[in-house]
C-alpha positions in Angstrom: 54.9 18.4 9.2 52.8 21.4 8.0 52.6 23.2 4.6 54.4 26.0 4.3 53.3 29.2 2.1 55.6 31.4 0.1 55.5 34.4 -1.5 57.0 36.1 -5.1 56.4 39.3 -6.4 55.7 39.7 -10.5 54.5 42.3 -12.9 51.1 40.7 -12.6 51.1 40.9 -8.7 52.2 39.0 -5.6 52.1 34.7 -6.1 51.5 32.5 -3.6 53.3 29.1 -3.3 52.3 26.3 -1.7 54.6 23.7 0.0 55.1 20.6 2.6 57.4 21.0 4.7 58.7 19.6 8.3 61.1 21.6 11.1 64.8 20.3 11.8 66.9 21.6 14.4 69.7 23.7 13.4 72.6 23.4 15.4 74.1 26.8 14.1 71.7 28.5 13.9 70.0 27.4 17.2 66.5 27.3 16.3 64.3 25.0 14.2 64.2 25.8 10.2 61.6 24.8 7.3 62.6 22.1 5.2 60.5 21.5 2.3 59.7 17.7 1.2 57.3 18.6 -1.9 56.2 21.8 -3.8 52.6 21.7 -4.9 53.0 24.6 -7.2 51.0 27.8 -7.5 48.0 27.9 -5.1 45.7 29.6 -7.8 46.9 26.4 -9.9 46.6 23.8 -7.1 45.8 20.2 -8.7 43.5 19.3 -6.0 42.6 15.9 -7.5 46.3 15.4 -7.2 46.9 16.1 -3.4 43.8 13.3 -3.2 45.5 10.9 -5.0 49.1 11.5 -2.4 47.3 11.3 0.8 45.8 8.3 -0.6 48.9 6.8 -1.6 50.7 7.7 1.9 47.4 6.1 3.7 47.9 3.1 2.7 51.1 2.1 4.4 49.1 2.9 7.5 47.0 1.0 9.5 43.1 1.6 8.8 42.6 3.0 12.0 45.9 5.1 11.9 44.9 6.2 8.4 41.3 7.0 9.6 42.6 9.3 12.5 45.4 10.8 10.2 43.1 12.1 7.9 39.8 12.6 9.9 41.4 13.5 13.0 42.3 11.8 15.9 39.3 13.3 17.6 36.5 12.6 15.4 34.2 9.5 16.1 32.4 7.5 13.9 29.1 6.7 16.5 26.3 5.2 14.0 25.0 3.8 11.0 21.2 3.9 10.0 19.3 3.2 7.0 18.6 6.2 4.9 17.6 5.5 1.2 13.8 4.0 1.8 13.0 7.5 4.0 15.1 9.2 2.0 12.7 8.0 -1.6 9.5 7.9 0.6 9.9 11.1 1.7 10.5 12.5 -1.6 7.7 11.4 -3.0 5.6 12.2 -0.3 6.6 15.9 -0.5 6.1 16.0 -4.2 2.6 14.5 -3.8 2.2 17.6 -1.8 1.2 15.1 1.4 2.6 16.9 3.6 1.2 20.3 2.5 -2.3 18.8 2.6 -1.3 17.9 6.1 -0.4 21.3 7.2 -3.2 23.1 5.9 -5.7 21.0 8.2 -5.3 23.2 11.2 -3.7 22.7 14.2 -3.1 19.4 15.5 -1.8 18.6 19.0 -0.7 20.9 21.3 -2.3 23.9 19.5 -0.1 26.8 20.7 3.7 27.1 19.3 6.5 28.4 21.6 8.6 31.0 19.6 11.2 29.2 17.5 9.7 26.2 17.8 8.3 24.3 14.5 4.3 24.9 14.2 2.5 21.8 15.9 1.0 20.7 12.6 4.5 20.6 10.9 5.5 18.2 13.9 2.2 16.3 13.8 3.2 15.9 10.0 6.3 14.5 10.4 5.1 11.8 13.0 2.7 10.2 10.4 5.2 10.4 7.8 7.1 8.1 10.3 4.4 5.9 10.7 3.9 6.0 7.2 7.3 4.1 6.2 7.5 2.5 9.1 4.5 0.5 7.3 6.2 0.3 4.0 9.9 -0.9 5.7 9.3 -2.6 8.7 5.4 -2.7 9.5 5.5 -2.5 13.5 2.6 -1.9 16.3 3.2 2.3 17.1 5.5 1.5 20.1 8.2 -0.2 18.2 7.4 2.0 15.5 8.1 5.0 18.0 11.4 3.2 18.7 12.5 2.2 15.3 12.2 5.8 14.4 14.3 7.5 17.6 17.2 4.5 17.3 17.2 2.2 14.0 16.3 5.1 11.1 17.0 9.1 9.9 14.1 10.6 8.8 14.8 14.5 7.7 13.1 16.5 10.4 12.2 13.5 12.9 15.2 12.8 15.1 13.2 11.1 17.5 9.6 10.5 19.1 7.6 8.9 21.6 4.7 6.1 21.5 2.4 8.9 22.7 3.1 11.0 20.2 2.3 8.7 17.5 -1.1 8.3 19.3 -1.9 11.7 19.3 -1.2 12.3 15.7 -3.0 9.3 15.0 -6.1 10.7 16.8 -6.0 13.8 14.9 -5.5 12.0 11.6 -8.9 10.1 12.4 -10.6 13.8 12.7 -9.5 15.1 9.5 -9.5 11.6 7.1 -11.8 12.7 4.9 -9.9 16.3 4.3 -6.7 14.5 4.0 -8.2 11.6 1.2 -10.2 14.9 -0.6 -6.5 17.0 -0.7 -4.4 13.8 -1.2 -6.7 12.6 -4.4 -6.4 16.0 -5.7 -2.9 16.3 -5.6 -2.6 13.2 -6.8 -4.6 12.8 -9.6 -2.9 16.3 -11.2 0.5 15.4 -10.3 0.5 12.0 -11.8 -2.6 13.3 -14.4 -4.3 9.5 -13.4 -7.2 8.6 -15.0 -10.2 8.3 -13.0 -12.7 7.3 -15.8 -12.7 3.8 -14.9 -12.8 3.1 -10.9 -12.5 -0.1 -9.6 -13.7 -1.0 -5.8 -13.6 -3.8 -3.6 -13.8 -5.0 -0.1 -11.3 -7.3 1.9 -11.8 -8.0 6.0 -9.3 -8.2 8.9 -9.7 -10.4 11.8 -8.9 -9.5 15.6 -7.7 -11.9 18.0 -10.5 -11.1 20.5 -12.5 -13.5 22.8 -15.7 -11.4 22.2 -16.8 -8.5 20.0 -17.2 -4.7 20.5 -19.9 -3.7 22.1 -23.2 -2.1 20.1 -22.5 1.6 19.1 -25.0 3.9 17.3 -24.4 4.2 13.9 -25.3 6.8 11.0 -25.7 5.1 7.7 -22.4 5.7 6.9 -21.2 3.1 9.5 -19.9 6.0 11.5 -20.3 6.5 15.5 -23.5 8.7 16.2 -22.4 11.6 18.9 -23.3 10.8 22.3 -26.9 13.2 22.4 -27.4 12.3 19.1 -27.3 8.3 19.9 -29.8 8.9 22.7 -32.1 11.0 20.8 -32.2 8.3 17.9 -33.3 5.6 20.8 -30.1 5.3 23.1 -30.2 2.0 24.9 -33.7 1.1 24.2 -32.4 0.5 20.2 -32.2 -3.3 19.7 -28.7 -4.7 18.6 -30.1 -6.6 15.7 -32.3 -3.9 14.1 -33.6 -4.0 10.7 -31.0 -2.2 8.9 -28.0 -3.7 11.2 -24.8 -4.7 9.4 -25.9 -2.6 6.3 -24.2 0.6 5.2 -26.3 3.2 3.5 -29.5 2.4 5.4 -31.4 4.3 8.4 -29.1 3.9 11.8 -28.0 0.6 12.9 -26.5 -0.3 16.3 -23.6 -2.2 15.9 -20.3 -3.0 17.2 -17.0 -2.2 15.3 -15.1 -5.3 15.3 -18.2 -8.1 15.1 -18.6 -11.1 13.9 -19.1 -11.3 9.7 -18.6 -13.5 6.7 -14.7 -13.7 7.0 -12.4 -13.1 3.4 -9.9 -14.6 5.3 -11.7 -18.1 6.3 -11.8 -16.5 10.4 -15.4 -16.5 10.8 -15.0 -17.0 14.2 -13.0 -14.2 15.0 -14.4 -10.5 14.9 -13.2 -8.2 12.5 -14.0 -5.0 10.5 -14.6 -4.4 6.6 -12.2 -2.1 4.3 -13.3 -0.9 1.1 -10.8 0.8 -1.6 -11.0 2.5 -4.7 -8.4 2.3 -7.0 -7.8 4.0 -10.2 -7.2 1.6 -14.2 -3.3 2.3 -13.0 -3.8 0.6 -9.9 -3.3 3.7 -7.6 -5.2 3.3 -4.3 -7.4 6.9 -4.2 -9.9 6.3 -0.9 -10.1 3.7 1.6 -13.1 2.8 3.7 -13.6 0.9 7.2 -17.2 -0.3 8.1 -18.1 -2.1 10.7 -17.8 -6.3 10.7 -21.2 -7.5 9.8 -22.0 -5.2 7.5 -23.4 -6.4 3.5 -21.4 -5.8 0.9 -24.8 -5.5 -1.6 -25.3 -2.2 0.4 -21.8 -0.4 0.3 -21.3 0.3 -2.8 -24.0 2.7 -2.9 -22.1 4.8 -0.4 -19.1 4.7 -1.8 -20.7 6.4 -5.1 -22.1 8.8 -2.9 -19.0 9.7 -1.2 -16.8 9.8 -4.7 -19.8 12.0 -6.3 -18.9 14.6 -3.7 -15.1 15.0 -4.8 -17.1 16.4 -8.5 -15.5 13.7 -10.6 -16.3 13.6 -14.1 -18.3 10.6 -15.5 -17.2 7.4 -13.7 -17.5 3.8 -14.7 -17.7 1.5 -11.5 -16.0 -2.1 -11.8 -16.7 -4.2 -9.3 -16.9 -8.1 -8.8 -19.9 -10.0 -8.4 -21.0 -9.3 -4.7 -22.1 -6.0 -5.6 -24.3 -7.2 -8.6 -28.0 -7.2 -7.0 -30.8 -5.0 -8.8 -30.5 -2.0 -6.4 -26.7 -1.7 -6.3 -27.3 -1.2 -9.8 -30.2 0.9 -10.7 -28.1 3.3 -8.2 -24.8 3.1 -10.0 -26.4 4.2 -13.5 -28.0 7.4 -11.5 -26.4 10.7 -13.0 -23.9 10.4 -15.6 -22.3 7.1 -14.3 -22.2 3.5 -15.5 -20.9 0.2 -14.6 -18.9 -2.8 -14.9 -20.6 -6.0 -13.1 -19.2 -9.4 -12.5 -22.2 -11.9 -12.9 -22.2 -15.5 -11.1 -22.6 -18.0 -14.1 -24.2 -20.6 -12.4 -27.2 -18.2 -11.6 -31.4 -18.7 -11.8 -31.9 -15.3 -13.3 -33.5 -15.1 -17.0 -31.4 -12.4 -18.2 -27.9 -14.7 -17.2 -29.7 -17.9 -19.1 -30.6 -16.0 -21.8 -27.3 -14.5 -22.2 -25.5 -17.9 -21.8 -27.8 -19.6 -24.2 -27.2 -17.0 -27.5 -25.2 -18.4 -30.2 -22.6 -15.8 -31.6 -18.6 -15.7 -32.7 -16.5 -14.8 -29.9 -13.4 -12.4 -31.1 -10.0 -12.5 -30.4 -8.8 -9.8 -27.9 -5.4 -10.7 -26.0 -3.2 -13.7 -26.1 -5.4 -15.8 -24.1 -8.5 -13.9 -23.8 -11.7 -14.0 -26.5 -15.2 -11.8 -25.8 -18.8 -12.7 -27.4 -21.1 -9.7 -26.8 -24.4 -10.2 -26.4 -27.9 -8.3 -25.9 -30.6 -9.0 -24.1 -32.0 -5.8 -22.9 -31.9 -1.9 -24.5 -30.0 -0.7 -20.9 -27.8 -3.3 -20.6 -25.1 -5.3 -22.3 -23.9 -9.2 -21.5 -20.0 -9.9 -22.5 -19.1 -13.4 -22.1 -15.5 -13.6 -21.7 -13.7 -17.0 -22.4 -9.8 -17.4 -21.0 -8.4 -21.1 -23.4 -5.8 -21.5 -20.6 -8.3 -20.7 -17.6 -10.7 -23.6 -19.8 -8.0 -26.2 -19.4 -7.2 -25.6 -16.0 -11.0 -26.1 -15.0 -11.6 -29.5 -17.2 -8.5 -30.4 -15.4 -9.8 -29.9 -12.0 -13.3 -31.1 -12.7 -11.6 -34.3 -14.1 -9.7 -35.1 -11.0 -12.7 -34.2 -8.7 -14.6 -37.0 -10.5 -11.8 -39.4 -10.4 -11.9 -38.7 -6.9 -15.8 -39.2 -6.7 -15.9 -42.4 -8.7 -13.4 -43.8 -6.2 -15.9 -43.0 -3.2 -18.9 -44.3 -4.7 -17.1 -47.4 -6.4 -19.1 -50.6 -4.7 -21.4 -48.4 -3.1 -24.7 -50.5 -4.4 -23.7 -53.4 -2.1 -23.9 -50.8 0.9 -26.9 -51.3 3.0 -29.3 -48.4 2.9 -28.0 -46.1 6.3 -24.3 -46.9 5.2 -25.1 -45.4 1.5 -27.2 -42.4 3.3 -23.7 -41.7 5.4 -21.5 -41.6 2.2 -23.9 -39.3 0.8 -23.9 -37.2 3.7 -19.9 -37.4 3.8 -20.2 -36.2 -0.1 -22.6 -33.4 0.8 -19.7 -31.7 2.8 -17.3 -31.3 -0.1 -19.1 -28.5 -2.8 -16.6 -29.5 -5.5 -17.7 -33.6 -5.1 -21.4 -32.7 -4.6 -21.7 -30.8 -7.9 -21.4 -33.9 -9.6 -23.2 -36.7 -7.7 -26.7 -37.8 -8.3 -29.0 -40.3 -6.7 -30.7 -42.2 -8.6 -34.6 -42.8 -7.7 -33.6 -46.7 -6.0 -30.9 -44.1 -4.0 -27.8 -45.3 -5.9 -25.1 -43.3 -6.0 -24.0 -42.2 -9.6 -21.5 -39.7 -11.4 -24.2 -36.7 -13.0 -23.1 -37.1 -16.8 -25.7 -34.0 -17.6 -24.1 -31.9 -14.7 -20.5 -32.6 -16.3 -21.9 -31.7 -19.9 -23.2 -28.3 -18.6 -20.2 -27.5 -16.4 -17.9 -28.3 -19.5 -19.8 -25.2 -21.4 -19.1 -23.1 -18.6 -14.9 -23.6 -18.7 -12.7 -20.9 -18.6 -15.7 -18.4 -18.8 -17.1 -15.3 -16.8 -19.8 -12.8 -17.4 -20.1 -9.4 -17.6 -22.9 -6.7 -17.2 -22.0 -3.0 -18.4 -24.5 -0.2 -18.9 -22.2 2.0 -20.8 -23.5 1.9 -24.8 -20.1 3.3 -25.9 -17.6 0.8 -24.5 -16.4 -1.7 -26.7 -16.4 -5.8 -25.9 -12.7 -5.5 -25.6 -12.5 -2.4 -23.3 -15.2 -3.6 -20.8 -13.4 -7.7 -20.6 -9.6 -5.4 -20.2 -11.9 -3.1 -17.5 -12.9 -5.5 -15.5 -9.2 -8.0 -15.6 -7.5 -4.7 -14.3 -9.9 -5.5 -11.1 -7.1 -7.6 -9.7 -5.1 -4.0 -9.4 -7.7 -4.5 -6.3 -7.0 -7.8 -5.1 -3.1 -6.9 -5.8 -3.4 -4.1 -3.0 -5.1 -6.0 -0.6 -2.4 -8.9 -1.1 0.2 -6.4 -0.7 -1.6 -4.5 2.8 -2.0 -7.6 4.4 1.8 -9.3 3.4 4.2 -6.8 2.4 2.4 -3.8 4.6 1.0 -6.0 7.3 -2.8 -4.8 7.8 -2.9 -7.0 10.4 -2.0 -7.4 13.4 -3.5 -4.4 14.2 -2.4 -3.8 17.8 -5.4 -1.2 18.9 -8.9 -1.4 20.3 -10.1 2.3 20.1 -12.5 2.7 16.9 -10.5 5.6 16.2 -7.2 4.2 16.4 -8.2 1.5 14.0 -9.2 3.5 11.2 -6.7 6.1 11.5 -4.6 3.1 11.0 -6.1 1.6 7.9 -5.6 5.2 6.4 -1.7 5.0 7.3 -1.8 1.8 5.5 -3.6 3.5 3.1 -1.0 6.1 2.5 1.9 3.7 2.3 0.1 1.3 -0.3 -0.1 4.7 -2.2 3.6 5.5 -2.3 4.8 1.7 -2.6 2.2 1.4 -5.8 3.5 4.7 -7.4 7.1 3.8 -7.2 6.5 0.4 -8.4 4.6 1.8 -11.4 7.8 4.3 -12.3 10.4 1.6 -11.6 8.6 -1.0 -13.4 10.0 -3.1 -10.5 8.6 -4.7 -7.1 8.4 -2.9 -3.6 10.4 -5.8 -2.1 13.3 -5.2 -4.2 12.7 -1.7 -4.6 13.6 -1.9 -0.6 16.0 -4.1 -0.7 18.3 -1.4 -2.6 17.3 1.3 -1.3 18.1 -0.4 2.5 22.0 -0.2 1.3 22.4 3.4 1.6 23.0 4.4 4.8 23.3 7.5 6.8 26.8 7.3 9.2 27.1 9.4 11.8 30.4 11.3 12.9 30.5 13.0 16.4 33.9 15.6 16.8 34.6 18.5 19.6 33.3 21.0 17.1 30.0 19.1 16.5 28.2 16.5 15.0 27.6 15.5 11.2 26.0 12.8 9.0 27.3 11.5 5.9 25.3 8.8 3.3 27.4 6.2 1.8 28.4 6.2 -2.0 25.8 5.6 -4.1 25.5 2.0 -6.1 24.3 1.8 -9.4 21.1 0.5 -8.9 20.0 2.9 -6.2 21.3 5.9 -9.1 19.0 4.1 -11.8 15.9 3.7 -9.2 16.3 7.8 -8.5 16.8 8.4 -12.0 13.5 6.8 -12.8 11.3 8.4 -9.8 13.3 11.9 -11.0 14.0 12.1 -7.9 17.7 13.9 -7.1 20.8 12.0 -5.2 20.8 12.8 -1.3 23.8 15.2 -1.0 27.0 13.8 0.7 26.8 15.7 3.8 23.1 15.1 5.1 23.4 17.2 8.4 25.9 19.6 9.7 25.4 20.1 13.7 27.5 22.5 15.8 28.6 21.6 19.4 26.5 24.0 22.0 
């Protein structure tokens, strides 16, 4: 069966005429002849949608795999199928963030010297991080399985395969140009997505290794950085004692500690080593720097750098919001230096005169947000006090407290019958639980009683925090609003530690582990942009975007890969990132 061409002359010119047709034998004739089945009319005229619908019509009295060879070829092999639409959206974005352009203006990364043809090492070295990139937002790995998940399990444009080694060298170099790469990526950023980096809010989290001992001491600059071997041995070399005076505190003289040390634990592993990470993220919850110090080292002091650090990028004026650990006298005479100002969490239950003060003023608190009201209140002519006061956070805590007394009247009910040394052990027993000890007080016999005064005062303090802010323009309203967006913060480190896993983190090598962090880093970035376009979450985000695959089709001509038909959600989740459907054909390869 074939289809079979004729030809009529008019006064316009010669028509063509196309035709299906199959050969019979003619027994008087001899020889085979033509006989046409179908007409399909004039070939400039050809209802192509038509011919579609026939072969689809004829294909289905065949079997699937009959029909499949009919129409593809009996030659033509369907080999694989790999997920394509989280690359696919990842890389998009990361190309129209300019990423990768920041990347390949860096200079030369491994293997500096380019064979004719062959891509420029950086352009390689740039599509190896990408890898690792989204291997950290789709299915977090250690490099070696990342290595293999991108060679067998996805298609990333321009990465058909690589090796575990080459992820280690681009790695490497990504730990020598970090602080180019979070310069050109915050630039990029910030003009392509015109964020607003008035109001920066910064944090530290801490992840835990699973090591029987710590690092060894390295010599430090006050950056927390390694010191250069001659450098190290000029500054005192192994005569520098571990422990010295500015150890475990960033922005000091040079300390001498190891990376991954012993510290106080966010994550309740104190007796594991680990490292800190700082981040920066903008009032739209966009990660913009990251920062790894070593274990021990004092949160009081690191703020200080990180100014320092974000001064050199020539922001405009900047207010700093940051939680309560960074509130001590010299974290703050530093932040109001230049043209900056800041947003400080303050601990309620403190001894200072200025908190008392503050707590103590009588005033009208004002309305602000559904469950939010702010009392502003002055106790100083450089800074301002805003008590916040949440009604549902209030219940919640005279809830709590009432349980936790419940719970304490049941422990010291009969206690005056104890003998002395019994009553000394309940105490004792009480002394370990914060929340039951708050309220206990011993009489001057050494009875145990419920502390009605401590209840009265703790009831004032329901549902409220405290704020410092130097900034005279700032409303009430805008500094309580400033400082709630601070859980942007704690939503990224939730999301590095579950949905990108932080950790494990399957290095030892300084190097390797912060180049790491700043993948993480990368991938928080994209995942937190989509999410704010979509107005959806990563997980599900991922979950649609798994669907679409890439199928690969291997014939004696050559090899081709094809994407699956787009669903409606994956066309609405492009639509919002603007970002264009992935044509039908995704690569065309001819047989050598």
């Amino acid at each position: 069966m074939f289809v079979k061409t004729t030809t009529r002359k008019t006064k316009s010119g010669t028509v063509r005429y196309l035709h299906l047709a199959h050969s019979e034998w003619d027994p008087v004739a001899g020889r085979s002849v033509p006989k046409i089945l179908y007409g399909f009319g004039r070939a400039d005229q050809l209802d192509r949608d038509a011919i579609k619908r026939l072969v689809g019509s004829l294909t289905r009295l065949l079997d699937p795999a009959d029909a499949q060879a009919a129409t593809a070829g009996s030659e033509l092999t369907f080999s694989e199928s790999r997920p394509f639409g989280g690359t696919y959206v990842l890389d998009a974005l990361w190309r129209r963030l300019g990423i990768d352009t920041v990347l390949t203006s860096l200079g030369t990364g491994p293997g500096r010297t380019p064979r004719r043809g062959r891509p420029r090492a950086t352009e390689v070295t740039e599509r190896v991080l990408f890898g690792l990139v989204a291997n950290r937002a789709l299915a977090p790995s250690s490099k070696l399985a990342a290595a293999d998940w991108i060679t067998h399990d996805v298609h990333i444009d321009g990465l058909p395969e690589t090796s575990d080694d080459a992820c280690y060298r681009a790695m490497d170099w990504l730990h020598d140009v970090r602080d180019q790469l979070e310069r050109g990526v915050f630039g990029q950023v910030a003009n392509l997505l015109n964020l607003e980096v008035d109001l920066l809010f910064f944090d530290t989290t801490s992840t835990y290794f699973e090591l029987e001992d710590p690092d060894g001491p390295v010599a430090r600059d006050d950056h927390g950085h390694p010191l250069p071997d001659h450098v190290a041995q000029g500054a005192g070399g192994a005569e520098g004692a571990e422990g010295d005076s500015c150890a475990g505190e960033a922005g000091g003289e040079s300390s001498r500690d190891g990376f991954r040390t012993y510290g106080k634990s966010k994550d309740s592993r104190d007796d594991l080593p680990q490292i800190v990470i700082g981040m920066a993220v903008t009032r739209d919850g966009i990660p913009v720097r990251v920062w790894c110090w070593p274990g021990n080292t004092n949160d009081q002091a690191l703020i200080r750098q990180v100014k320092d650090d974000m001064r050199d990028w020539t922001l405009s004026r900047i207010v700093w919001v940051a939680d309560r650990g960074f509130s001590s006298d010299a974290n703050r005479r530093y932040l109001r230096q230049g043209e900056h100002a800041y947003i400080i969490g303050e601990k309620l239950r403190s001894d200072s005169p200025e908190i008392r003060a503050a707590l103590s003023r009588q005033g009208r608190y004002t309305d602000i947000a559904e469950n939010m009201r702010v009392k502003e209140v002055r106790v100083s002519d450089t800074e301002r006090f805003v008590i916040c006061h949440n009604p549902d956070a209030a219940t919640r805590d005279a809830h709590i407290r009432a349980q936790l007394i419940a719970q304490l009247e049941e422990l010291i009910a009969g206690s005056d019958t104890l003998p002395v040394m019994k009553r000394g052990e309940l105490r004792g027993k009480i002394s370990t639980k914060p929340g039951l000890h708050r309220y206990l007080r011993v009489t001057p016999g050494g009875l145990l009683r419920i502390d009605k005064a401590k209840i009265k005062s703790e009831a004032n303090l329901d549902g409220k925090y405290l704020l410092r802010c130097s900034d005279p323009h700032l409303s009430a309203a805008d500094i309580a609003l400033g400082y709630k967006q601070l859980l942007e913060v704690e939503r990224g480190w939730r999301d590095m530690k579950q949905i990108l896993d932080l950790r494990p983190v399957y290095h030892r090598l300084e190097q390797r582990i912060r180049a790491h962090v700043v993948l993480c880093w990368l991938a928080l970035l994209l995942v937190r942009i989509i999410e704010t376009r979509t107005g959806d979450t990563w997980t599900t985000v991922r979950r649609h975007l798994d669907r679409l695959h890439a199928g690969t089709f291997t014939g004696p001509t050559g090899t081709f890969r094809q994407r699956t038909e787009l669903s409606k959600p994956q066309r609405d989740l492009l639509a919002k990132l603007d970002i264009p459907a992935p044509k039908q054909i995704i690569e065309l390869a001819a047989s050598r």
